[in-house]
C-alpha positions as CSV (number, residue, x, y, z in Angstrom):
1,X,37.1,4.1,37.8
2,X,40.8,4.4,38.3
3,X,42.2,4.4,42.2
4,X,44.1,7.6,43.3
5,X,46.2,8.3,46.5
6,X,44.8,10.5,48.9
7,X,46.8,12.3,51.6
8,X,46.0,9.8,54.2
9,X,47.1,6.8,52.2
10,X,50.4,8.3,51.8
11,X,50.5,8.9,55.9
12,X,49.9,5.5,56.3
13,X,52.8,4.4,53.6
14,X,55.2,7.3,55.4
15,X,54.3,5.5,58.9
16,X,54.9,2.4,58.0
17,X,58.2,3.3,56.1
18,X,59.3,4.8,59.0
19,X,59.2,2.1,61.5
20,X,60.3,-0.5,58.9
21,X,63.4,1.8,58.4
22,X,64.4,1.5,62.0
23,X,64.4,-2.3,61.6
24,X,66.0,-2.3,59.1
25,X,68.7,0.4,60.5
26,X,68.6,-1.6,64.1
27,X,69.4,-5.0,62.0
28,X,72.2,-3.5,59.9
29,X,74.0,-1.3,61.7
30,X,75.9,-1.5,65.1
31,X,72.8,1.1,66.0
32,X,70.9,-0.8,69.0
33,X,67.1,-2.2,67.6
34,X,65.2,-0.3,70.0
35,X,67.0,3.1,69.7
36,X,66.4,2.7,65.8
37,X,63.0,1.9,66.7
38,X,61.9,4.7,69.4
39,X,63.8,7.3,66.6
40,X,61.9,6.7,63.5
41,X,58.6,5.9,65.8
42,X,58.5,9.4,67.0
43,X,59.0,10.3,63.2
44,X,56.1,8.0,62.4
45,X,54.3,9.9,65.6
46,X,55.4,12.9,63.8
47,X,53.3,11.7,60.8
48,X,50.4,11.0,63.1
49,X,50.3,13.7,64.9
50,X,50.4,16.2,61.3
51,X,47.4,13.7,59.5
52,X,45.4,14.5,62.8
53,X,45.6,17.8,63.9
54,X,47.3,19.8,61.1
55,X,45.3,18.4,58.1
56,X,42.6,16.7,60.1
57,X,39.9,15.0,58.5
58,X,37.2,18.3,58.3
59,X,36.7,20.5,55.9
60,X,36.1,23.5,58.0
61,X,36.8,24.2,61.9
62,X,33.6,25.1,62.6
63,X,32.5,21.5,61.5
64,X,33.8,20.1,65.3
65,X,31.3,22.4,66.6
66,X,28.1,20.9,64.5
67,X,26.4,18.6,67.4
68,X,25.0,15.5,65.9
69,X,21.1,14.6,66.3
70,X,20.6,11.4,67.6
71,X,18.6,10.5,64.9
72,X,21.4,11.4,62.1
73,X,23.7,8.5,63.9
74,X,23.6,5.1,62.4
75,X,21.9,2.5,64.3
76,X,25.2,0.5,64.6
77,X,27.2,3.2,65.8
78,X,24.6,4.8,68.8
79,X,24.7,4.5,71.6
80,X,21.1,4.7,72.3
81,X,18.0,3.0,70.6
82,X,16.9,5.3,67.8
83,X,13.5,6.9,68.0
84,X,11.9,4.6,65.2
């Protein structure tokens, strides 16, 4: 069973290419650190914001609307005591 990259793991590659860029642009060029920094964050925000709300993590749109039972929530994750 061979490993494949998946949308989200190349997000995570462009996000962290991104704000490694601007270090590396702050350190070696006369460009200030944090101005190399804020610019290539809001490009990694750029990357964010697309892996969220412009291929979000649903299949459909009508999936935000299914409400979840209590009972279909792991116990870990509730809130509540389950009914059992």
């Amino acid at each position: 069973m061979g490993y494949s990259l998946h949308y989200y793991d190349l997000v995570l590659v462009c996000i962290a290419a991104s704000l490694g860029l601007g270090f590396l642009v702050g350190y070696a060029t006369r460009v200030p650190l944090e101005v190399s920094v804020i610019g290539l964050g809001l490009i990694s925000i750029a990357f964010i914001a697309h892996a969220l709300f412009v291929n979000g993590p649903v299949d459909q749109p009508a999936d935000l609307t299914e409400e979840v039972d209590v009972e279909e929530v792991p116990k870990v994750l509730s809130p509540v005591d389950s009914p059992e």
